[in-house]
ChimeraX commands (.cxc) that place a marker at each C-alpha (Angstrom):
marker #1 position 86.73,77.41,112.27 radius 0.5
marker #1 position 88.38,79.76,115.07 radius 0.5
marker #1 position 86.45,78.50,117.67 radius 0.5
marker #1 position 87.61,79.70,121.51 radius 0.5
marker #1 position 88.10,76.31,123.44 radius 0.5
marker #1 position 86.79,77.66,126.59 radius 0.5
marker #1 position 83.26,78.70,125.73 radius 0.5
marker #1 position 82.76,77.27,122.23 radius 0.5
marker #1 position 82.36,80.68,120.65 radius 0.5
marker #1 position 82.96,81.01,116.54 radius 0.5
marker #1 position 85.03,84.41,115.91 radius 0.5
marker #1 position 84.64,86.09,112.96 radius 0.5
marker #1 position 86.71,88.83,111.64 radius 0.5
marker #1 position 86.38,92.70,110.21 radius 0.5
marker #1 position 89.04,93.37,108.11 radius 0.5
marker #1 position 89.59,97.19,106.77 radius 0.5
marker #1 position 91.81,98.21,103.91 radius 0.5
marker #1 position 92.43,101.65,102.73 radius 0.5
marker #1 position 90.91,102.39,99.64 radius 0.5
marker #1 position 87.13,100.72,97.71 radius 0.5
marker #1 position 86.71,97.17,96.44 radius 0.5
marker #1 position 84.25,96.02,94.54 radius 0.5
marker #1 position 81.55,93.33,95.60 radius 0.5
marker #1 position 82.38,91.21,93.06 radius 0.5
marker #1 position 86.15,90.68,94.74 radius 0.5
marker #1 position 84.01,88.40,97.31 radius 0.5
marker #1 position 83.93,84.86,96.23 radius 0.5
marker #1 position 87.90,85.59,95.38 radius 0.5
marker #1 position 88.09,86.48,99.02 radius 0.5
marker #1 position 86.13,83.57,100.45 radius 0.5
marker #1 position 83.03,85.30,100.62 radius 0.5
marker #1 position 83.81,87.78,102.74 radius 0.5
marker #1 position 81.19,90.93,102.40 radius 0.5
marker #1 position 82.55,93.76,101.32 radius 0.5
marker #1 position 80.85,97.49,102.13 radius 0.5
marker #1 position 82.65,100.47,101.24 radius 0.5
marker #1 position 82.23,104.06,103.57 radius 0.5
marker #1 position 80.27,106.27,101.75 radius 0.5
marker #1 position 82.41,109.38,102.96 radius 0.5
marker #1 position 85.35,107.95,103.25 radius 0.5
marker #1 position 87.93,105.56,100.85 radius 0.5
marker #1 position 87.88,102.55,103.69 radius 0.5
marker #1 position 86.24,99.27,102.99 radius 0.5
marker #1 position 84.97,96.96,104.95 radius 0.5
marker #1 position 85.39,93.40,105.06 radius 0.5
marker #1 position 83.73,90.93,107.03 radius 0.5
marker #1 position 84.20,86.97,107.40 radius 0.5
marker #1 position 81.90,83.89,107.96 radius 0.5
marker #1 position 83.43,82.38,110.58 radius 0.5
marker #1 position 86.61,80.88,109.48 radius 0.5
marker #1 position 89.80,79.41,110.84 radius 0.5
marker #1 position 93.21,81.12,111.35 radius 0.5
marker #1 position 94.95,79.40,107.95 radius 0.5
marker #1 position 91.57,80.94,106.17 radius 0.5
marker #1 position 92.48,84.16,107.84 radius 0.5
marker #1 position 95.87,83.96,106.29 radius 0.5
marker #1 position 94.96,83.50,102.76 radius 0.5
marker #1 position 92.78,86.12,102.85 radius 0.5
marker #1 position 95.61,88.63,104.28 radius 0.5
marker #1 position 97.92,86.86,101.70 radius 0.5
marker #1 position 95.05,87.56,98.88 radius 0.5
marker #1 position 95.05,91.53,100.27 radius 0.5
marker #1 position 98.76,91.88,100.55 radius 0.5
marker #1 position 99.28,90.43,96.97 radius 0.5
marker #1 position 96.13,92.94,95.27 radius 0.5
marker #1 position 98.51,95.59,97.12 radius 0.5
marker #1 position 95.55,97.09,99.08 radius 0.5
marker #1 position 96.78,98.95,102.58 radius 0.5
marker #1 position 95.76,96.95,105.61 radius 0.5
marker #1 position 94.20,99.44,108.01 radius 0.5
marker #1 position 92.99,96.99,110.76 radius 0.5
marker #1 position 92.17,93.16,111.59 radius 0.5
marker #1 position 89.31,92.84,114.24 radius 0.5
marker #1 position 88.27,89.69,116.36 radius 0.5
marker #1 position 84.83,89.77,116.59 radius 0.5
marker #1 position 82.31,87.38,118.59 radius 0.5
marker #1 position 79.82,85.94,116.05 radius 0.5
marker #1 position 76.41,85.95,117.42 radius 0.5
marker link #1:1,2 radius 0.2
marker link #1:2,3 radius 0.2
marker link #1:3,4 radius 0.2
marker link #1:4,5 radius 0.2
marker link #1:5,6 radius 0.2
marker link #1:6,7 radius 0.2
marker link #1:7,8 radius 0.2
marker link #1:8,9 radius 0.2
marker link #1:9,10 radius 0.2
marker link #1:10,11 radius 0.2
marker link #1:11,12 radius 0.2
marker link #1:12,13 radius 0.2
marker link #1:13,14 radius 0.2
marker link #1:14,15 radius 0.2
marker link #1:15,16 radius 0.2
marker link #1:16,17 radius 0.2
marker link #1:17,18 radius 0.2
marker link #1:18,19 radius 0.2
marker link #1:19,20 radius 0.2
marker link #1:20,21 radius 0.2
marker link #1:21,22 radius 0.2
marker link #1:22,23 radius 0.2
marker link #1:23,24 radius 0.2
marker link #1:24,25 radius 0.2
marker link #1:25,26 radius 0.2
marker link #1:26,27 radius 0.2
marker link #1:27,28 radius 0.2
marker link #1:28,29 radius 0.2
marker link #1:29,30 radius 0.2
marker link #1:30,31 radius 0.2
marker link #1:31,32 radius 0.2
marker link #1:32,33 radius 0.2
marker link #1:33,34 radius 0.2
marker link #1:34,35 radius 0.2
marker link #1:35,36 radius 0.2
marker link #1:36,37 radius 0.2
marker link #1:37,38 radius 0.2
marker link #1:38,39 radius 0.2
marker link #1:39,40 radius 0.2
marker link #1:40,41 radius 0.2
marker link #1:41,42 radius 0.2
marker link #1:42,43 radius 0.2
marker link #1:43,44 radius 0.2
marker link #1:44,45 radius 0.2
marker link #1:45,46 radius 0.2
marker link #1:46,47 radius 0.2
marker link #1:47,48 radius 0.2
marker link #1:48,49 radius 0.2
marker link #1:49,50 radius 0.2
marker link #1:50,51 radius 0.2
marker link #1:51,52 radius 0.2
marker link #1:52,53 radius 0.2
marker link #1:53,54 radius 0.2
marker link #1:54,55 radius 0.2
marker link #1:55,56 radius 0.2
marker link #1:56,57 radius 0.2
marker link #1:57,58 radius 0.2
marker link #1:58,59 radius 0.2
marker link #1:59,60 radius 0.2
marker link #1:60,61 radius 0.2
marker link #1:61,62 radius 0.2
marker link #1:62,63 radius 0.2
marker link #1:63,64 radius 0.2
marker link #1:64,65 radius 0.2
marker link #1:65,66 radius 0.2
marker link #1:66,67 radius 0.2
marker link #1:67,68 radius 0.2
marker link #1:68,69 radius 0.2
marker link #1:69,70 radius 0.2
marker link #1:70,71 radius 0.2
marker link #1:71,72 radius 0.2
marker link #1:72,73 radius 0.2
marker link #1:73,74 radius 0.2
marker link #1:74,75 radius 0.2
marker link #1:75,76 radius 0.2
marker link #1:76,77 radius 0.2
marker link #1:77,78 radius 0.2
view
């Protein structure tokens, strides 16, 4: 897991892609949850915490499906 040496915080991450994915895309994307904006085509995809070479397959898995990355957010799991 990404886990910040200094105060033993687990990161996970929000990932958004242009366009909607389907729910059942998530055990494909290491089950990630997936929630699509009802007003606009983004969707929303957030991590368990994970480690960075987990992190990578999952941007490999987007960039190969073709999907536009729109943003890759560090958040502090709670």
């Amino acid at each position: 897991m990404d886990i910040d040496p200094e105060t033993d915080r687990q990161w996970v991450y929000e990932i958004r892609i242009e366009g909607r994915l389907a729910e059942r895309w998530s055990d494909w994307l290491h089950g990630l949850t997936i929630s699509s904006e009802t007003l606009t085509s983004v969707t929303t995809l957030t991590t368990p915490a994970i480690d960075q070479a987990t992190l990578r397959g999952i941007l490999t898995k987007i960039w190969n499906l073709n999907l536009d990355l729109i943003s890759v957010v560090r958040l502090e799991q709670t």
